[in-house]
C-alpha positions in Angstrom: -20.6 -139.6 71.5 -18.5 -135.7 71.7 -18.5 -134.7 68.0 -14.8 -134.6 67.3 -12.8 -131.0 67.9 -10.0 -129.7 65.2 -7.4 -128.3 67.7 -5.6 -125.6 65.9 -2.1 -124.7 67.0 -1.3 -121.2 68.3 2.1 -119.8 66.7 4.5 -116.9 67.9 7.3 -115.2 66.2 10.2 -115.7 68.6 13.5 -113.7 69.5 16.0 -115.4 71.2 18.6 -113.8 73.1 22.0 -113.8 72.0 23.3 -112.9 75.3 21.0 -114.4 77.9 19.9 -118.6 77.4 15.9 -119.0 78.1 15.4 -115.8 77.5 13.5 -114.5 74.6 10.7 -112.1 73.6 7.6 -113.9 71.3 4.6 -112.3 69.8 1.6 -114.3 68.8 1.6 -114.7 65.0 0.2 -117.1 62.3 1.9 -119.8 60.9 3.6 -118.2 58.6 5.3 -115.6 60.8 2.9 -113.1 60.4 2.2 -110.8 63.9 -1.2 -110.5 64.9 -0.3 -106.4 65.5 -3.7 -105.0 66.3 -4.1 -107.5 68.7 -1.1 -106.4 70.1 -1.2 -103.9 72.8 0.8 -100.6 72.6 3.9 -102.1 74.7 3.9 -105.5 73.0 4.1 -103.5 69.8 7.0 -101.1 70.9 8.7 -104.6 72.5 8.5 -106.1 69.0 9.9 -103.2 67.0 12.8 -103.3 69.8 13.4 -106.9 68.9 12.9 -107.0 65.2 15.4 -103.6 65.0 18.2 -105.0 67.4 18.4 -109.1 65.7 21.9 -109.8 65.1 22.6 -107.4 67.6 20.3 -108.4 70.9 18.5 -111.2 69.3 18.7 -114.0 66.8 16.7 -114.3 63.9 12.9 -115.1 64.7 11.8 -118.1 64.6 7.7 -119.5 64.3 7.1 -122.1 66.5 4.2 -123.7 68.1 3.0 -121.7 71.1 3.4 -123.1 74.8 0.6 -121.0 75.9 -3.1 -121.8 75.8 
C-alpha cells in the first residue's frame, strides 16, 4: 500500500485585463496573496510592478486563485 500524499495547491496573484478577455499577467504567490518575489526573476518582477502600478487602469484588481500550472 502507497503511503498517502497531501497535495498542496499552488496559488498566483492574478491581473486580469480590462481591455483584452483571457488575457492576464499572474505571479506565483501563497494563499494569502503574498508574491514569492525572490523567486521571481528580474522581468517577472518588473512585469508585476507594471501590473500592480497600472490596476484600475490596465488591469483589475488581483485576484488569488488556485494555480493551473504544475
Amino acid at each position: 500500500m502507497e503511503p498517502l500524499v497531501a497535495i498542496v495547491p499552488a496559488y498566483e496573484l492574478r491581473f486580469q485585463s480590462l481591455f483584452h478577455t483571457g488575457r492576464a499577467l499572474a505571479f506565483p504567490c501563497d494563499a494569502a496573496g503574498s508574491v514569492h518575489w525572490q523567486a521571481m526573476s528580474e522581468r517577472a518582477r518588473s512585469s508585476f510592478l507594471r501590473a500592480r502600478d497600472a490596476v484600475g487602469i490596465e488591469f483589475a484588481q488581483p485576484a488569488v486563485r488556485e494555480s493551473e500550472l504544475d
